[in-house]
N, C-alpha and C positions, 0 to 999 in steps of 0.2 A: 847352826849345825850344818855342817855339809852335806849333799846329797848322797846317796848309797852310790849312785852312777857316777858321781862328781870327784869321786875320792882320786880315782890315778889326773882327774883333769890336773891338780896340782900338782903333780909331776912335774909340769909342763914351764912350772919355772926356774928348775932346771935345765929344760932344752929337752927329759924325756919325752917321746913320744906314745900317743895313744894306741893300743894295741888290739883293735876287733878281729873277731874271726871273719875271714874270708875277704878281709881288703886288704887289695893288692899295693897299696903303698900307704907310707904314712900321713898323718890328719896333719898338717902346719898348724900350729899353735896362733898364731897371726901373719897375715901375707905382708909380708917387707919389701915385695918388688911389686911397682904398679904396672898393669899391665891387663890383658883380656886374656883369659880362656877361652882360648881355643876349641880344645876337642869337649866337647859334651859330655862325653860319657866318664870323661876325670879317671877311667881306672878303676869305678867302682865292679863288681862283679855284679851278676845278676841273680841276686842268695836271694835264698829264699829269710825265714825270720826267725830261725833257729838257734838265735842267739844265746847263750848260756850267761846268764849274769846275777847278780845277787839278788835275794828275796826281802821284801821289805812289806809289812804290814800296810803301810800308809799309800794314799793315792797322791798318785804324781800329775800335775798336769803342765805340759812344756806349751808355754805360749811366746806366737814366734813373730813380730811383728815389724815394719818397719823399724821404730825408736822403740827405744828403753822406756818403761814408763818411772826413769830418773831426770831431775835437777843435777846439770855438773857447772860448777863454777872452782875458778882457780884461788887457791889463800892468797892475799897478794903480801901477805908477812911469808911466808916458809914455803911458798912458792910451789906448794902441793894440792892436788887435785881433791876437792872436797863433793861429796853425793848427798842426795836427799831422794827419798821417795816424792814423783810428783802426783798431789792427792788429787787431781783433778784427772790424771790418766785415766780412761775406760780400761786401760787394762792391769790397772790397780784395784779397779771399784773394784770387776767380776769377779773376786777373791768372796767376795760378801755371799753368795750366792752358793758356798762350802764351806763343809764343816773346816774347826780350828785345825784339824790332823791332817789336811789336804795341805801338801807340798806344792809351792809354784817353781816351775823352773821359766826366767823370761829371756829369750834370748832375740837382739834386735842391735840397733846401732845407737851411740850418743850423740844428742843434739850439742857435739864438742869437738875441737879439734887438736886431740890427741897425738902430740908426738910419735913416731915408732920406739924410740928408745924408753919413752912410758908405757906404752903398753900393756907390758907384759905385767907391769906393777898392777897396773889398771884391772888388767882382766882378774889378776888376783883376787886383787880387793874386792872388786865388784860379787864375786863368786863367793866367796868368804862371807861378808858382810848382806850380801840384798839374791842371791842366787841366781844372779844375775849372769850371760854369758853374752859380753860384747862383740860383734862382729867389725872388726876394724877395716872400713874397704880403703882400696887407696886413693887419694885425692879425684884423680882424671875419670876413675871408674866412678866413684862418687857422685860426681858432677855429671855422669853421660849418663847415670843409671835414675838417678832421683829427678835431678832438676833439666835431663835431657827426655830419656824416656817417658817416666813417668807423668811427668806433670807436661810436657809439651806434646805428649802422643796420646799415651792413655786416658788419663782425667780429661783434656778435650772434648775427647773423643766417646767418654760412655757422660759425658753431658751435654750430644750430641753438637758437637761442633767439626766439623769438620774442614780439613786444610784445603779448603778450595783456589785458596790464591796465597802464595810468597807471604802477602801480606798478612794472611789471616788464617795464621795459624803454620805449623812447620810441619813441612812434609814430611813421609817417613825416610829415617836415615838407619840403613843396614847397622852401621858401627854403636848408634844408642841401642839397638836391639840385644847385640852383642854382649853392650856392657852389663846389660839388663837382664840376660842368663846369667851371665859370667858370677853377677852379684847375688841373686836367688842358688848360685853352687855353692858360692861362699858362706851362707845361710844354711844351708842343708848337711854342710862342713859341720857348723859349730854344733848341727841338732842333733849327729850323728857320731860327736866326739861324749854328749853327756842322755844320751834314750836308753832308757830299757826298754826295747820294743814289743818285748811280750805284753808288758804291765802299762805303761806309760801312756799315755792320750795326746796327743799333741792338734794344737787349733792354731792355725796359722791367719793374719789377719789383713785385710785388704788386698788390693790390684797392684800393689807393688811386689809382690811373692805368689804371683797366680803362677811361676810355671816350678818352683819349689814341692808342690807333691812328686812330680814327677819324678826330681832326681833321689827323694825320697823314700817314695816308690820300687823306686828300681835294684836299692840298697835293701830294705824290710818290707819285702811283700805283701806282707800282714799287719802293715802298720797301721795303729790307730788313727785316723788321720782326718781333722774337721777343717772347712773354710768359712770365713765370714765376707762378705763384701758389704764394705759400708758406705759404697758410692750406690751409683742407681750401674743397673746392665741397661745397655743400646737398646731399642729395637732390631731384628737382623737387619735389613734393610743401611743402617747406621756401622752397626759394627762389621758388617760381611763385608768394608770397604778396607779395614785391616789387612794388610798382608799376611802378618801373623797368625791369623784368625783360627789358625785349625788348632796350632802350637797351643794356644792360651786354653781353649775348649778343653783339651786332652789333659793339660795340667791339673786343671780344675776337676774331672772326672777320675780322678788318678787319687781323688779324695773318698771316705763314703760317706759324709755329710758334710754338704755346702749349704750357709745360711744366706739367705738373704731381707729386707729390711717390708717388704712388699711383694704381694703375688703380682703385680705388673713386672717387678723386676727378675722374678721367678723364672716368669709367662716370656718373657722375651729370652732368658737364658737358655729354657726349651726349646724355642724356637729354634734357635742358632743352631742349637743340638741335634734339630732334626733337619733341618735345612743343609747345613755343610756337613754332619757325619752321619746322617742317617738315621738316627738314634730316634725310639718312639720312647712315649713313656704312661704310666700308668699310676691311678692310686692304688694303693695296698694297702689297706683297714684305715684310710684316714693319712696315709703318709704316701706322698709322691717318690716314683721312685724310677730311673732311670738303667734301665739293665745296660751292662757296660763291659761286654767280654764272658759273661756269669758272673758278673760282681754289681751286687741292686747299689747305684749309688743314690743315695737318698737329698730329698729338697728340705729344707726349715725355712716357712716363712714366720717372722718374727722381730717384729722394732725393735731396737734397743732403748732401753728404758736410762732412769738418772740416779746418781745415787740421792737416796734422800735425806740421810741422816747428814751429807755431807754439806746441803744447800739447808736444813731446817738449822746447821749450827751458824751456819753462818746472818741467818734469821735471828739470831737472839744474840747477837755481838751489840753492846753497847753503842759501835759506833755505827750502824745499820739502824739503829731506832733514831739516833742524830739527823744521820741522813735523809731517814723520812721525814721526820719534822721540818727539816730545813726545805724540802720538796714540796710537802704540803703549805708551809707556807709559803714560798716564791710561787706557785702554779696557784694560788687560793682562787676558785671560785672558776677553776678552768677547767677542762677534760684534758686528759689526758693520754696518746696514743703513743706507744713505745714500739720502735726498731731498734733491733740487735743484729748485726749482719759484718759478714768481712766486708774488705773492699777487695770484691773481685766482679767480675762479668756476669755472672750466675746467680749475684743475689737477690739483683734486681731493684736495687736503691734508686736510683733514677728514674725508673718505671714509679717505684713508690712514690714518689716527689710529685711526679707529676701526677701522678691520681691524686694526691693529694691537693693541688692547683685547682684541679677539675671538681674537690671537692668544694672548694671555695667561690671557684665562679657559681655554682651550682645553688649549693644551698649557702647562700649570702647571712643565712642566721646564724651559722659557723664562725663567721669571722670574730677573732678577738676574744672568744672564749672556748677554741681549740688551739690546744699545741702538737707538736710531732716532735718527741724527742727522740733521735737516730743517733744509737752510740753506734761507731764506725771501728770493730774489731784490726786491727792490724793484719794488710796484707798478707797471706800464706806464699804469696809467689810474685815478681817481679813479671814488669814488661809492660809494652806499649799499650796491652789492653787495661790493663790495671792501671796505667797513669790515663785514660780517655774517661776512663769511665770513673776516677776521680777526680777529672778536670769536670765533665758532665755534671755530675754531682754537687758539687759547690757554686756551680752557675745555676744549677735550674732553684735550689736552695737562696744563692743571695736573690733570684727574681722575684720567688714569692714572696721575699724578707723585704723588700724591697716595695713591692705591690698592695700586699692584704696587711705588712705591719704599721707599725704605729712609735709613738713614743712608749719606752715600758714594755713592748710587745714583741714578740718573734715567735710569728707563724710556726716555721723551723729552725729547731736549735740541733748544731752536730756537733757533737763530742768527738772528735776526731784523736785521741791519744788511746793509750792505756789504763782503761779504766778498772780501778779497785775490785775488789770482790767484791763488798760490803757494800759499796755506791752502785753498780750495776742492780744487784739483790735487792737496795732499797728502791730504782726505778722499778723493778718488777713487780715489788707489793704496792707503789703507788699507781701505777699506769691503769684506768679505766679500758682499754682496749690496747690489743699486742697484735700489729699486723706485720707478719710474715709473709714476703711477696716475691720469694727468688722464683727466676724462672726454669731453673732446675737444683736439685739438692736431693744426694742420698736419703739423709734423713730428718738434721734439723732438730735439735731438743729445744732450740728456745722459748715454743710453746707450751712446753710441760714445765720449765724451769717457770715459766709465769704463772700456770696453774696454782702451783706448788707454795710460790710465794705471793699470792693474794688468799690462800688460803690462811698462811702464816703461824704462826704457833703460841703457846701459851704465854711464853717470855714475851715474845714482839708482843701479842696483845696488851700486859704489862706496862710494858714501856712505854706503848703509846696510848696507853689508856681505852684500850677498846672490851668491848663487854664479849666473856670468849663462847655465848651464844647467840653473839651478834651473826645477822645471814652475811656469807660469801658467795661474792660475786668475781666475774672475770668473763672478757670475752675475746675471742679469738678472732681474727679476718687473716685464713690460710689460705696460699697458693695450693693449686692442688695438683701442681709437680714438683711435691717435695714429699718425703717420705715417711712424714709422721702423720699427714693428711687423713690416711683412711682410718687411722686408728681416733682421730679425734670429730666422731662423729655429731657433735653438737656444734661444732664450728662453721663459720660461713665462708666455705671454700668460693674460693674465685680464680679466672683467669688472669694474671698479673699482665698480659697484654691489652686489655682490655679493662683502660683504667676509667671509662665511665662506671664499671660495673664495681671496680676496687671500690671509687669514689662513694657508689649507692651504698655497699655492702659495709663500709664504717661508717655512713652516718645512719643505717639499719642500728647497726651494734650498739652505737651511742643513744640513740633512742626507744632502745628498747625496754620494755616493763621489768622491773625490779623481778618479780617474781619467776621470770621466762630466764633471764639470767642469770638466778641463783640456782635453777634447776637442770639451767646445762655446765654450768660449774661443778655441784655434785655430781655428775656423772663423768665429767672429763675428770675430777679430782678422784675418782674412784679406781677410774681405769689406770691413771697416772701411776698412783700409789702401789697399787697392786700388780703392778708390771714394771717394776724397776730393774735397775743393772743386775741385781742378783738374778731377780727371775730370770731374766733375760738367759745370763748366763747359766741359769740350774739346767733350768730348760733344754740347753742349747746340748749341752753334755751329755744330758739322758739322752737324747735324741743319738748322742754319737755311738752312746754305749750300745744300743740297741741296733743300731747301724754294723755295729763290727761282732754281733754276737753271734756270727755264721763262719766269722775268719777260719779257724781251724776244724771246721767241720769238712772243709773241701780241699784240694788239690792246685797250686797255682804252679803258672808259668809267667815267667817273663817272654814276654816278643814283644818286637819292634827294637828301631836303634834309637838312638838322640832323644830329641821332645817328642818322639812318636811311641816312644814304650810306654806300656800297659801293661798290666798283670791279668793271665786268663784265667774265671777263677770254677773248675770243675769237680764232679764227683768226685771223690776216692776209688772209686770201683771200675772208673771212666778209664780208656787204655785203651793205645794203639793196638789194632788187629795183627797180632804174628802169621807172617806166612806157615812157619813151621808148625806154630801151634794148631792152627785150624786145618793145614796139610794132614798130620797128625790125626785130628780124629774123622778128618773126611774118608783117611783109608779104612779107620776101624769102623766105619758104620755101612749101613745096607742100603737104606733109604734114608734119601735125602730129600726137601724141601727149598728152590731156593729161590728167592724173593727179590728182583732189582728194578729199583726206580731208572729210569730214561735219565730226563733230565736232569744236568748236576752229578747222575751218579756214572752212565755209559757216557756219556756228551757232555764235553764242557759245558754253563751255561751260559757263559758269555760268549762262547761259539756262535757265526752267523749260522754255520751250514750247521744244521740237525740233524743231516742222516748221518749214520752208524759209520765209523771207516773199516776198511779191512780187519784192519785188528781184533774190534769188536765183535764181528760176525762171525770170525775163527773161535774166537774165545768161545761163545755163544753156542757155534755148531758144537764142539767139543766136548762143553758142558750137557748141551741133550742129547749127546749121542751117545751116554752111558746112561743105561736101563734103568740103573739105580737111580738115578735122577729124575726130580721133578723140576721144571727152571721154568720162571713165570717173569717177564716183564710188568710190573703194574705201572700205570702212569696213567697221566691227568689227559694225554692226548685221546682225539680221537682215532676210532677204532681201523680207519681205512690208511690214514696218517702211517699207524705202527704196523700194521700189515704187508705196507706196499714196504718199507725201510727195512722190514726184517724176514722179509717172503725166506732168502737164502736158509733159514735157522726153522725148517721141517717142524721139527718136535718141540719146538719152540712154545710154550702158551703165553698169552697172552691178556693183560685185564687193562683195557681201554675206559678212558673217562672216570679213572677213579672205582672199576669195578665195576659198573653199571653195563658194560659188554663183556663177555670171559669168553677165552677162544683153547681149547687145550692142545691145539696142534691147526696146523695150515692145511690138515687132513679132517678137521673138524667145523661145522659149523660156530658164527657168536651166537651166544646164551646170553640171553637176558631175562628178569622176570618180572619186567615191569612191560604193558604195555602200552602203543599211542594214546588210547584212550584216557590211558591216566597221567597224558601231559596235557590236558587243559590248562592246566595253572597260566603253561607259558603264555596265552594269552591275555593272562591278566597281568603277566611280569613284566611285558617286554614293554609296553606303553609306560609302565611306572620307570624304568630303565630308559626309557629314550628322554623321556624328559628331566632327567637329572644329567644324562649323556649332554643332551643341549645348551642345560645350564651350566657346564663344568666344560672348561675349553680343556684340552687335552684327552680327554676322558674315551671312553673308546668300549662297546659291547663284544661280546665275546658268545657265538651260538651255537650252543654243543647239543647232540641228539638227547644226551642227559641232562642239559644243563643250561644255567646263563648267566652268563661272569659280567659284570660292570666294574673295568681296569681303568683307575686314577695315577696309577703310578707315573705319568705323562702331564698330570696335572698340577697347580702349585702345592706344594704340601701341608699347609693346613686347611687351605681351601679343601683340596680331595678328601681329608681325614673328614673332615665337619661335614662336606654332603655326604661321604660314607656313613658315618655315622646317622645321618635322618634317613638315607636311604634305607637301613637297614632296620631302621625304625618303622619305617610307610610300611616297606613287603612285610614286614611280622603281624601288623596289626592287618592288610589287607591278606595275606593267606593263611590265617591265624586256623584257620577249619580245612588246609587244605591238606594230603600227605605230602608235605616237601619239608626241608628245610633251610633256614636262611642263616648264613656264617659268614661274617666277615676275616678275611684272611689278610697276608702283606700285600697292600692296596689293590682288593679284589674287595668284591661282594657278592657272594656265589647262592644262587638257589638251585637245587637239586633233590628226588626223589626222598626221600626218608629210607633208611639205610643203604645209602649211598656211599663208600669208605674205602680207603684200599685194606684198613684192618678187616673191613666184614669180609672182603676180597680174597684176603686170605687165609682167614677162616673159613670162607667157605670151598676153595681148595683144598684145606687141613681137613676136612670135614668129609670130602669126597674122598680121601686116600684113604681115611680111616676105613669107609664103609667099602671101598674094593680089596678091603683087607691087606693095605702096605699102609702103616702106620707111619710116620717117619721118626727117623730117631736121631735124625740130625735139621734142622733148620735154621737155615742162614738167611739173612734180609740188609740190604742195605740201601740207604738213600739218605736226601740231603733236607729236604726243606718239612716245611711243618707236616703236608699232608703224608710225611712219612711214618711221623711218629705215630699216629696211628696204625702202621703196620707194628712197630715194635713193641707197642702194650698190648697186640693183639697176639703175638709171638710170645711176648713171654708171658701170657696166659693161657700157653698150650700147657706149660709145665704143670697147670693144675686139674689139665683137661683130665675127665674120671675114664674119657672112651677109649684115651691109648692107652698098653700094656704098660708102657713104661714113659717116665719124662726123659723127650730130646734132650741132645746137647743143643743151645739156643745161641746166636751168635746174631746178634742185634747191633748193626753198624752204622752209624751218620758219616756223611762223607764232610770234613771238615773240623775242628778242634771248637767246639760249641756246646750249650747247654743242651742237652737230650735225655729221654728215656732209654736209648739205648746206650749198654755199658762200655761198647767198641769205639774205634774214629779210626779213620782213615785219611790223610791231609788232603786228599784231589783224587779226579780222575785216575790220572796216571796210577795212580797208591792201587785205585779196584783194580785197573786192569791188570797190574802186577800180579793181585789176590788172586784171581781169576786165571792168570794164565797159571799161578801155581799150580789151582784146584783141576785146570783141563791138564796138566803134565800128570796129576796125582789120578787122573781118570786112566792116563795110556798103560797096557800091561809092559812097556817097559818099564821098571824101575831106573835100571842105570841112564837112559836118558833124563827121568825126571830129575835126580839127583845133579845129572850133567845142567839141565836148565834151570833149577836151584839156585846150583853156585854160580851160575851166570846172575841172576837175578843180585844174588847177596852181593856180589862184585859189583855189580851197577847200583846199586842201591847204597855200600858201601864209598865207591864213588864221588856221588852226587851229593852224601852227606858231608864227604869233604871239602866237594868244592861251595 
């Protein structure tokens, strides 16, 4: 059956083209010219997800991967392109994992090469017959984007190899990077010719389509949108050598659930996140999650699991029970150790050989009734490392063969071809011990595939005549840089550099008591079973659905250009501040209130110089020089700091250190109501503060009359988070009895008085107009960073204050386009002081000059947005 979204794709063997709202040119049905894209952004617009398309009861899921999980071979009678589902594809299994009504749509490339004059037959077919939508790249892109990028930059590189020399390994080349967008558009092309983006879920798969949210992204802002990576992520230190490196992070975050195989591999993707873009993260109820613009993107740590019904059938084939018999008799009266590995650099064959050498010099009682049978899967990728390291391999193999064998005997035997299903399955259920010894690897199922079939089933018992409450056994010897490792906690993890320890750790295995290795078999068959490709996949989807169930609760924007776009994702009720609007009721009110942070909001913050400029201090006089006016500076500075910078602004008040001084004019004394007395504390802070100061290079005290800041922002950034973090631990538990409090803010760790706040700040201004009987019936506050938002929930809980006559108009502004409690924004400085200069023109009893500086203002502003 065709899909509801799928139906106009048929068109398209006609030559019609696909017809979306708001894209600005047409989808190409397949690219007939080879060549690179160019411009990035293709022409898409930056829509929001308001797409109108048909309604369909059934759930859709678009999975987008590399290859097709199809077999294509050619008839060689009638010289036509024949398909098959390949049952061995992981992204066939995770269909098991949903119900029968769940729709798949797979869209990926064929492991084929496809004429362009077929094509279009092809894409037909494939769509009709398996729902299938092929990505035809063209040859040159093909080769720069897969077998250039990909596997000579990337795969290297996040199994930590790096191009250190000509020789070892290839440098980065701008033009495979290129091809390597170019073909992730083409991708984004075909997902975006067949999505319903309101309903549809789309999981895209592996490091070869990590910058594909993006263009995604940019196209349905509200797209459902999951990643899986099922290689291992760098360490930063590893991948921060990337040129790319920011490009790939942002692709990937441009998703709201990313899986990965292991929290090591999590753990390092956070890393990168905070390292090159700043990004902190946090858990939320048990689910990690990454604030990204106001968009949580969420982590799933999670192995993929195997299908089971798919390896238990192949358990009970006739000729798998052959194969054992014929295994248990040739090996009779031997042990038996089984490797399953490519031949690549990564798996660590060679390494294994030789522990195995080391096992024989060692324990010499081995010899002659140990074997190592090492089937040798077929290369994934060409080149000089792959032929070194299967030249290495058959020399350190004929040595032992050579040394420790015999007449009748071989130490090690290598299967070096393509070996059956049926005949691999039956070394699984025969092999006494399965050691797995790559020195880095994603993930690795070979050890569960072994589980699985030593556990074996009612038929295999059958056939080979075993009693089916006979105990099962099986043991494992795993590297433990590979990524099924932590999930197989009965196993004997080892260093694969470290082949005395391989060598100790199977003849451990081999030796060990019946009963100790039936009991870690149940447990590893338990976990196996019960975590396979379905779960895996159920799992992985809830997780997405739960991920995107705030989509249309908020407000987005696209910014940024190229691979740098993001979607910002905010309130409903969030909204730039109108000059008119708030001009407007500035004149209709009496009393006014009005609340401005310093830094970030009057001063840039990335400004070296801090004092005020001219501008500033006109605006400011302006503002207190109208009666009706109350205008408070609050900020984190000290009190002599904002005094001496804003002497010029008379009526000016001022709340220094977060409130903790209040000054209501330069005609008035600071208030405060705390006195020295009750800073004892600090001498119990500042000794716990120096010695974290000492241990954290960069790190730096901070000694305010109110206060004492311990600033890491200078330090490396997990290092500062992690002594922040104990730091803030020690001062809680040592001033647990004291009146202070202790709050870790963006890399600070601050102690100060107990109602300490610019919200109490300005409540208790609101509080003093009250009681001199001028209410205020308008209140304005703006600022930028966290300690603002405290003024803004303190503000808009005047509206329920019982003491005024009546509730203000409330105008709660963050300077910046960000998550906040206030419901205003203003993009930068420049934006307040515009506000500002409107509100002092709307103070002068001219009218017609304000009007006159008005439309000056709307003219420059109109302007600026043009250019």
């Amino acid at each position: 059956m065709v899909s509801r979204s799928c139906a106009n794709f048929l068109d398209l063997a006609s030559w019609d083209l696909l017809d979306f709202p708001q894209t600005q040119r047409a989808l190409p049905r397949v690219m007939t010219v080879p060549g690179i894209i160019s411009e990035l952004d293709g022409g898409y617009s930056d829509g929001s997800s308001d797409v109108n398309s048909s309604n369909s009861s059934r759930e859709r899921k678009i999975i987008v991967a590399n290859m097709l999980p199809l077999q294509a071979k050619r008839d060689t009678e009638t010289g036509q392109w024949c398909f098959s589902w390949d049952e061995d594809s992981l992204l066939l299994q995770l269909r098991d994992g949903f119900s029968s009504d769940t729709e798949f749509v797979y869209i990926g490339s064929l492991n084929a090469d496809i004429g362009i004059s077929e094509q279009e037959d092809v894409s037909h077919k494939l769509l009709l017959d398996f729902n299938c939508v092929p990505t035809f790249l063209p040859k040159e892109m093909q080769e720069k984007f897969y077998l250039g990028f990909c596997k000579h930059h990337l795969w290297p590189l996040f199994h930590y190899m790096l191009p250190m020399f000509p020789d070892h390994g290839d440098r980065f080349d701008r033009r495979l990077w290129q091809a390597y967008v170019s073909a992730n558009k083409i991708f984004s092309d075909r997902v975006m010719e067949v999505i319903n983006p309101e309903e549809d879920y789309v999981w895209i798969h592996d490091y070869h389509l990590m910058v594909l949210p993006t263009f995604l992204r940019k196209r349905f802002n509200r797209i459902k949108l999951g990643f899986f990576l099922h290689s291992p992520f760098p360490s930063s230190e590893i991948y921060r050598t990337l040129p790319v490196r920011d490009d790939l992070l942002r692709g990937l975050l441009n998703c709201d659930l990313i899986g990965f195989h292991t929290f090591d591999y999590a753990r390092h993707f956070l890393s990168c996140c905070s390292r090159m873009l700043g990004l902190d993260y946090e858990s939320k109820r048990g689910h990690i999650g990454l604030d990204y613009f106001g968009r949580t993107v969420f982590i799933k740590i999670l192995p993929v699991g195997i299908h089971m019904g798919r390896l238990e059938s192949v358990l009970n084939l006739p000729s798998t029970a052959a194969k054992m018999k014929e295994i248990q008799e040739q090996f009779k009266g031997k042990k038996l150790i089984l490797g399953v590995d490519d031949m690549d650099i990564f798996k660590g064959i060679s390494l294994k050989l030789i522990a195995m050498e080391r096992l024989f010099e060692t324990y010499w009682h081995m010899r002659g009734k140990l074997v190592l049978i090492q089937i040798v899967n077929p290369a994934r990728a060409t080149g000089k490392d792959v032929e070194e390291a299967k030249k290495e391999t058959y020399s350190t193999a004929k040595r032992i063969n050579e040394r420790y064998g015999s007449a009748g005997y071989q130490p090690v035997i290598l299967i070096d071809r393509l070996v059956p299903r049926y005949e691999k399955t039956a070394y699984y259920a025969m092999a006494d011990c399965c050691l797995v010894n790559a020195v880095r690897d994603g993930m690795n199922l070979v050890p569960y595939k072994y589980i699985i079939c030593r556990q074996g089933t009612p038929g295999m018992d059958k056939a080979m005549g075993i009693s089916h409450d006979s105990a099962r056994t099986s043991m494992l010897v795993v590297s433990e840089f590979i990524g099924c490792s932590p999930s197989l906690s009965g196993a004997i993890r080892v260093n694969p550099w470290d082949v005395d320890a391989v060598a100790e750790a199977v003849n451990l295995a081999l030796t060990m008591g019946e009963t100790e290795k039936r009991l870690r078999h149940e447990k590893h068959y338990h976990y196996v079973s019960t975590h396979d490709v379905g779960y895996w996949a159920k799992s992985f989807m809830q997780d997405l659905e739960r991920a995107c169930r705030e989509h249309y609760n908020k407000r987005c924007w696209g910014i940024g250009f190229g691979l740098s776009f993001r979607v910002l994702s905010l309130s409903p009720s969030f909204r730039k501040l109108s000059i008119d609007h708030i001009v407007s009721t500035y004149r209709n009110t009496q009393r006014r209130a009005i609340f401005l942070d310093y830094d970030g909001t009057l001063v840039p913050e990335s400004s070296i110089i801090k004092t005020p400029n001219a501008e500033v201090l006109s605006v400011l006089k302006s503002l207190c020089g109208d009666p009706k006016n109350t205008v408070f500076v609050v900020s984190g500075r000290g009190w002599e700091s904002l005094s001496d910078w804003l002497s010029p602004c008379e009526n000016l008040g001022i709340a220094a250190e977060h409130g903790y001084f209040i000054r209501w004019s330069s005609k008035k004394e600071w208030e405060t109501c705390y006195s020295s007395a009750e800073a004892e504390w600090k001498t119990m802070v500042e000794p716990v503060m120096r010695s974290y100061m000492d241990a954290t290079d960069g790190s730096t005290i901070e000694y305010k009359e109110s206060a004492l800041v311990w600033h890491h922002q200078d330090a490396d950034p997990d290092f500062g988070a992690c002594q922040a973090k104990e730091l803030l631990d020690h001062l809680e538990s040592v001033l647990a009895n004291e009146p202070v409090v202790v709050k870790r803010g963006q890399h600070i760790v601050e102690v100060k008085p107990q109602g300490v706040s610019k919200g109490l700040a300005v409540e208790k201004v609101i509080h003093q107009m009250v009681e001199d009987g001028n209410p205020p019936d308008m209140v304005m506050c703006i600022g930028d960073d966290r300690s603002d938002e405290d003024m803004f929930e303190s503000i808009l809980s005047t509206v329920t204050n019982p003491d005024l006559p009546m509730p203000p108009e409330i105008f709660a502004c963050t300077v910046g386009r960000k998550p906040s409690k206030a419901k205003y924004f203003l993009d930068d400085v420049s934006d307040v002081l515009k506000l500002l200069g409107g509100l002092a023109a709307a103070t002068s009893s001219s009218k017609p000059e304000y009007q006159q500086q008005s439309s000056s203002l709307h003219t420059q502003v109109a302007f600026e947005s043009i250019i």
